[in-house]
Each structure stands twice: as C-alpha cells, then as structure tokens.
Legacy VTK file of the C-alpha trace (Angstrom):
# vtk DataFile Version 3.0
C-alpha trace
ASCII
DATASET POLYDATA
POINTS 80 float
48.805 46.479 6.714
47.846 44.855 9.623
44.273 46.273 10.532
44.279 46.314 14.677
40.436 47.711 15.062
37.114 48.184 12.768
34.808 50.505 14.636
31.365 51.083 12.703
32.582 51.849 9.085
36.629 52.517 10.363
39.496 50.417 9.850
42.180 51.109 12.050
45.404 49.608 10.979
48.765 50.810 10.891
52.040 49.421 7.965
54.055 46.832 8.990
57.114 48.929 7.270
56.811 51.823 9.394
58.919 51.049 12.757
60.840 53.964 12.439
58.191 56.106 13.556
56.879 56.366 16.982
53.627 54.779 17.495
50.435 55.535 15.760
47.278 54.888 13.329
46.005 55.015 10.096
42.311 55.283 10.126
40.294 54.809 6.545
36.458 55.157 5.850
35.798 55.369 2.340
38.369 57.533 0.738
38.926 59.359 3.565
42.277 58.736 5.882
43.983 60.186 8.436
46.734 59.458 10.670
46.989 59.313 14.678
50.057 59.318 16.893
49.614 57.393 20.133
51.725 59.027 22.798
49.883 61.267 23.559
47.063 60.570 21.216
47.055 64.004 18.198
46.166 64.264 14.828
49.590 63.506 12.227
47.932 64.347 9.238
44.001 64.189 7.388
43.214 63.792 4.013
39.416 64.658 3.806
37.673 63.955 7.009
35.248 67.069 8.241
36.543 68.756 11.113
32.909 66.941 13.400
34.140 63.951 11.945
37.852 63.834 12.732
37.260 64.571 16.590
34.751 61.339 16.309
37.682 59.332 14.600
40.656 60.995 17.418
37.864 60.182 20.335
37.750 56.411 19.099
41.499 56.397 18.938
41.587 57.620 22.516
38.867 55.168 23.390
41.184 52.339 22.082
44.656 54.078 22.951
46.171 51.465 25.091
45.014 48.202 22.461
46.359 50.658 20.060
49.453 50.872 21.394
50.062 47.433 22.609
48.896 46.071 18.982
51.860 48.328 17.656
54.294 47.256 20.400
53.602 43.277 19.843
53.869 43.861 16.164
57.401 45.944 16.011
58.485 43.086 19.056
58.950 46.441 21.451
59.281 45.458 25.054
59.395 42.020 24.943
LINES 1 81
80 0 1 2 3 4 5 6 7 8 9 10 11 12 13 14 15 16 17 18 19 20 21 22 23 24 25 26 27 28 29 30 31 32 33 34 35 36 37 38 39 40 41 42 43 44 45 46 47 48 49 50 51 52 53 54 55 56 57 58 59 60 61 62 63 64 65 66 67 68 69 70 71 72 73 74 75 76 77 78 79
C-alpha cells in the first residue's frame, strides 16, 4: 500500500494490486476511509466520513490531483 500523500491526519495511498482499475485513492483517518477516482476527481465509495468532512478530504484530492495521478501512473509503469 504505497501511501503517495499525508495531509494533516490523512494518508493517501492507493494498493499496489489494483491496476485494473482506473486511477484513484484511498484516503484513511482513523477508521474512517473512503475512496477517490482521479479522472475527473468523484467520490467511489465512503465508509464513515461526515458529509463536511468528505468534501474537505475530495477538495485535498483535487488539490493534489495531478501528484495523484502521476504517483499512480509511475507506480502501474503507465506511459513510460
């Protein structure tokens, strides 16, 4: 589980067995989770995160979209 960002108390990471998907995020704080795809950036799934909450996690995700996605891309080898 390769974590790409920590923002404040937020690990963003995605699973290294997960190519098959198209790009996107896990993002954990406490036992809270929820999952971001990156093109465009929208919400996958939440487990637990308050709805004022999850638009501060999906703004951070924007914030970051392009490391994001180039931290997914140099991982899976896509592109080059």
């Amino acid at each position: 589980m390769p974590t790409v960002l920590r923002h404040r108390a937020y690990r963003i990471y995605f699973y290294s067995h997960e190519p098959n998907e198209p790009p996107h995020v896990h993002v954990d704080r406490d036992n809270l989770s929820a999952k971001f795809w990156l093109n465009p950036v929208s919400l996958a799934v939440n487990l637990g995160f308050s709805a004022r909450e999850l638009r501060q996690v999906e703004q951070i995700v924007r914030e970051n979209q392009i490391q994001l996605v180039e931290a997914w891309n140099g991982y899976f080898s896509i592109g080059g």
